[in-house]
N, C-alpha and C positions, 0 to 999 in steps of 0.2 A: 303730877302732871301740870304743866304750864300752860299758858296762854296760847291759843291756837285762832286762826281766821283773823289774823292781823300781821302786819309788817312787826319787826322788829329790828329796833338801832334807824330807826328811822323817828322824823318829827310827824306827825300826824294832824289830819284835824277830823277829830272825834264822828261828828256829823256827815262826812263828807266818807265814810267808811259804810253806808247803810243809805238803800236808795227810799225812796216812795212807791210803793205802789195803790192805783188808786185801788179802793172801796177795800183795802189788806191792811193788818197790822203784821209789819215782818218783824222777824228777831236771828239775831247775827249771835252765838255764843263765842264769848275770848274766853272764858277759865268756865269750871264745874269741879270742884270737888268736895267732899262733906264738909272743909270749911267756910269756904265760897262762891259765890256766884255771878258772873259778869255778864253782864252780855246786853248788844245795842237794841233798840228797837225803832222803829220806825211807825208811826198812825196818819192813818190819810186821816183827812176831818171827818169825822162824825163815827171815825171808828173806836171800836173799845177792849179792856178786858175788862169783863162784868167783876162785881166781887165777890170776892176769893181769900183765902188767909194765909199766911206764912210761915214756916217755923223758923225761920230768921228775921233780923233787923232787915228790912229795903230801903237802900235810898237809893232814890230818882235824884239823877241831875239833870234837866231840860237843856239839854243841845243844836235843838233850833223850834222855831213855832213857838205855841202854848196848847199845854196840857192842864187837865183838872183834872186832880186827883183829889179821892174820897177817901178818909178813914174814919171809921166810926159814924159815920154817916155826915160828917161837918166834907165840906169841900172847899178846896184852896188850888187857885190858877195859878200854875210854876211858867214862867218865861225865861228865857233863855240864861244860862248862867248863874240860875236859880238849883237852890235842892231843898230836899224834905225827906225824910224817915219815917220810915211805915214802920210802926211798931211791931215786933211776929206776936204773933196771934189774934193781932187787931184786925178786924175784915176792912179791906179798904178794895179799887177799884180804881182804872186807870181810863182816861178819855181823851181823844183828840180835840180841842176844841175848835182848835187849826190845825192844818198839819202840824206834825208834831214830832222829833225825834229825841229821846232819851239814854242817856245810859243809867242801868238798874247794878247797883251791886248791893247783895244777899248775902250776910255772914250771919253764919250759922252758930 
């Protein structure tokens, strides 16, 4: 299965594909299968995913705002254009610190 909720053969721009909603964290999936994982998210400020573990590698790219993200309990503010890797099976934890939108991809 391929990439699904996105244009294709088209240019895009990443962020502008996943709206805000206030006091929500949304999430747009493009791919899911046992190898991989893609998909947008969107965080009004002050919203979050509490932590949680993985059985894959995650990295966050920060697509617009800033985000803190938590692994292992150390925290690092990604801004725009920025990424990081969530180790699987390290607990880490995702924050808006401003709004905030991401793309996560998970390989399994």
């Amino acid at each position: 299965m391929g990439m699904k909720n996105i244009s294709q053969a088209e240019v895009l721009a990443l962020k502008n594909q996943i709206a805000y909603q206030e006091g929500q964290v949304v999430s747009k999936t493009l791919a899911q299968n046992n190898a991989v994982s893609i998909t947008l998210f969107s965080f009004a400020k002050g919203e979050e995913i509490s932590t949680h573990k993985s059985g894959g590698d995650a990295m966050v790219t920060c697509l617009d705002g800033v985000g803190k993200i938590t692994i292992d309990g150390a925290e690092y503010l990604l801004h725009e254009g920025e990424s990081i890797v969530m180790p699987a099976g390290h607990p880490h934890a995702v924050y808006g610190e401003e709004a905030f939108k991401m793309l996560l991809v998970v390989v399994f």
